[in-house]
N, C-alpha and C positions, 0 to 999 in steps of 0.2 A: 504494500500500500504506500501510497506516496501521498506527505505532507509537505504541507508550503514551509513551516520550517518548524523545528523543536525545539523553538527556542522563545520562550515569552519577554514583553518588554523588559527595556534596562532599568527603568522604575520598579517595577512588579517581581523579575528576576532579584532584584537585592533583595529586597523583603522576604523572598520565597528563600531565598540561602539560609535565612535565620530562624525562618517560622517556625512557631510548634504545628504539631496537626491541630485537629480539631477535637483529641483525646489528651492535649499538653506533652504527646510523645513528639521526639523529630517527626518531619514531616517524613509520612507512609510509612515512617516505624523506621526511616534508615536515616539517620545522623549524615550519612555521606553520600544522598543525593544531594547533586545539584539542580539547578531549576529545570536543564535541559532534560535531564530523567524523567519529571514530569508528566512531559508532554510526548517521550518519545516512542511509549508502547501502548498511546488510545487506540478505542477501535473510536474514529472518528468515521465511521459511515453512520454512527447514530447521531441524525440531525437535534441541533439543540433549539428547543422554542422554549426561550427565558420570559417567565414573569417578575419584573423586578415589580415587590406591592412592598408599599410601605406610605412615609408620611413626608416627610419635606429632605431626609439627607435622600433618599430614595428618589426624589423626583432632582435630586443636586443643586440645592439652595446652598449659596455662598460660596461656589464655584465659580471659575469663571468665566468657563464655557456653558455654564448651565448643565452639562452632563453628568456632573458628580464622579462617581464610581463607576459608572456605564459604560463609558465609551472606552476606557481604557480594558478593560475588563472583556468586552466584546472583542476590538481589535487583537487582545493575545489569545483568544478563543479561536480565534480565526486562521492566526499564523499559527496554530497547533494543527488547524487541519480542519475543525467542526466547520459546521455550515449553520450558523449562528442567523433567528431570528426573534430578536427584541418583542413582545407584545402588551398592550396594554390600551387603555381607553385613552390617555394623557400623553403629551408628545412633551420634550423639555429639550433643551441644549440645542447647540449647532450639530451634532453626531450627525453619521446616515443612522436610520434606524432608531431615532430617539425615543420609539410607545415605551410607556411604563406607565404603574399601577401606581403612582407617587403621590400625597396627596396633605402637603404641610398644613399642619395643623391638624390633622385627625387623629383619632385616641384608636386604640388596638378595633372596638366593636365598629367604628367605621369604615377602618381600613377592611376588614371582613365583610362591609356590605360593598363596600367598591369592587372588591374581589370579583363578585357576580358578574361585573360587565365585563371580565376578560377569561373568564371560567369557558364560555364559550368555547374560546380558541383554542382548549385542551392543551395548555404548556404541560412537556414532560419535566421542567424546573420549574419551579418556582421561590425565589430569594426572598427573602420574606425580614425585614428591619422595621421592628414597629413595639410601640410601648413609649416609648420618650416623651410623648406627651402625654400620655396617665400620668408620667414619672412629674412632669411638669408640670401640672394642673393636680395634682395629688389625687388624682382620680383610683377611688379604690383601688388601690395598690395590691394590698393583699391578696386580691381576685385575678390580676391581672392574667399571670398565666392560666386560671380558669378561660379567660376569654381568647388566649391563645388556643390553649389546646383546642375549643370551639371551632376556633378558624382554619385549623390544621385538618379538623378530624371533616370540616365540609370540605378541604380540595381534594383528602385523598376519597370523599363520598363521590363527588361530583367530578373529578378528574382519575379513573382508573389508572392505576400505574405511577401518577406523576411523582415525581421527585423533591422534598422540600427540604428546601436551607434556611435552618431560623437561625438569625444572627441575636449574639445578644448583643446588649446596648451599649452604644458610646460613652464614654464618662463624660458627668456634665460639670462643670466650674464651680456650681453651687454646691456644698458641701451639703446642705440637705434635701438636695434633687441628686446628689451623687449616690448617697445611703439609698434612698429608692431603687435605684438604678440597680444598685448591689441587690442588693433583695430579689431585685425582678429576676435579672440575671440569675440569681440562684434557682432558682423555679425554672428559667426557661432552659439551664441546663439538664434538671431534673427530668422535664417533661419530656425532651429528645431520648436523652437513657431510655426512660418510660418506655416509649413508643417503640424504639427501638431496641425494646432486650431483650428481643428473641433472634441477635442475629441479623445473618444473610436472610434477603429476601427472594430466595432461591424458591421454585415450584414448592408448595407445601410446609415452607416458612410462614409464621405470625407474625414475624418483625412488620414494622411500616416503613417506605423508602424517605428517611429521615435523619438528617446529618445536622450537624450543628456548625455551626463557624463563630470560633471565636474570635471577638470585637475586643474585647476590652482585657480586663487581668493580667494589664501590662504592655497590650499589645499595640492598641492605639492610647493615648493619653492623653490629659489636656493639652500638653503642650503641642498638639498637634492641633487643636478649636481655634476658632476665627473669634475673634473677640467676642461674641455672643456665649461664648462658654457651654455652645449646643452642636453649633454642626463641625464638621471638618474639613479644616483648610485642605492645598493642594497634595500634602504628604498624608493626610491623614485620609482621602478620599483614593489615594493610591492603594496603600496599606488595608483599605476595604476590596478593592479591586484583587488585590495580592490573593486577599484571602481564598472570597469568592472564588478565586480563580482556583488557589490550590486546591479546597474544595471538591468543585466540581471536575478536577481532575483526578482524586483521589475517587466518587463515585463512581466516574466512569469507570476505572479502572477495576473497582468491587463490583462491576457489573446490576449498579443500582440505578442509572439510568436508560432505560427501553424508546425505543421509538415512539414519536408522537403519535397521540390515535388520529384517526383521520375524524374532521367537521367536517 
């Protein structure tokens, strides 16, 4: 099989050098890949249709291209090999391909009603950044992953097969929207374990196709926020790209993402 190349950007590639996975082991469990490892044994014939759903860093507020995480993140999807298409009801940035499900200012139970207008299009991913503004508006907290798990358990209802990436949340400037944050994040790593502790989701597997990507616990930091102490400047909008990206290269590789169903 022949890819355009195995090698993710220069931005995205530094980040990936140092990453944990998404279980705080080296990434893929080997301390001594490099980035180019990655990307160099996907089966990229499985087309990717991304749902990026979330609330304002999702749609890429206080970038400067408008794209946020997106565009970067798409374009090393692409030089790996996938055939990458973005969907969503809401268009953002200069990118080609800009749809996404983004939708600043909305708290976890709306971004779950937004969801519905791109549920349609059957994404076999779906990247899923949302909570910051519960965290914000102090909106029952304690509940919060309740309303996750809600919105998790309607795309794997409504979208067969697909694939979810819940990110936990950014660290925010405010030391008692930060503590929120910590809490939430505690729960929404809980909830992936959860879903996912039965394993591979191989024929006759319980597991659900559910990975986690870790945002925060050192990994992005304030010092990476745009004076608002909410979203993330242009390294720390990489650094989400990084992730997502390793990520979904680790899925596909565990053979956790399948072909899109046809609409």
């Amino acid at each position: 099989m022949k890819f355009l190349s195995s090698r993710p950007s220069t931005a995205v590639a530094a980040f990936l050098l140092s990453a944990a996975a998404v279980t705080g082991q080296p990434v893929l469990g080997h301390g001594a890949l490099g980035a180019a490892d990655l990307a160099r044994h996907q089966d990229t014939t499985v087309p990717l249709r991304i749902m990026p759903l979330g609330a304002s860093i999702t749609w890429g507020t206080e970038s400067e291209d408008g794209n946020g995480y997106r565009k970067v993140l798409r374009d090393d999807l692409v030089t790996a090999g996938f055939s990458v298409d973005m969907v969503g009801s809401q268009k953002s940035g200069d990118m080609e391909d800009n749809d996404n499900e983004g939708h600043p200012g909305w708290r976890i139970a709306e971004v779950s009603s937004a969801a519905d207008a791109t549920i349609p299009e059957q994404p076999n991913v779906v990247l899923i950044n949302a909570g910051t503004n519960d965290c914000i508006q102090n909106y029952n907290v304690s509940t919060a992953h309740e309303r996750m798990r809600s919105l998790v358990e309607k795309l794997f209802a409504e979208i067969p097969g697909t694939t979810v990436v819940l990110s936990t949340l950014l660290p925010n400037a405010v030391d008692s929207v930060d503590e929120r944050v910590d809490s939430v994040n505690e729960k929404f790593r809980e909830l992936v374990a959860t879903l996912s502790s039965s394993g591979s989701t191989a024929e006759g597997a319980e597991g659900q196709r559910i990975v986690l990507a870790e945002m925060n616990n050192g990994y992005i930091t304030r010092d990476e926020l745009v004076e608002d102490g909410i979203h993330p400047n242009k390294e720390g909008y990489n650094k989400m790209a990084a992730r997502w990206y390793e990520v979904i290269i680790a899925a596909s590789k565990d053979g956790l993402i399948q072909v899109p169903n046809e609409v």
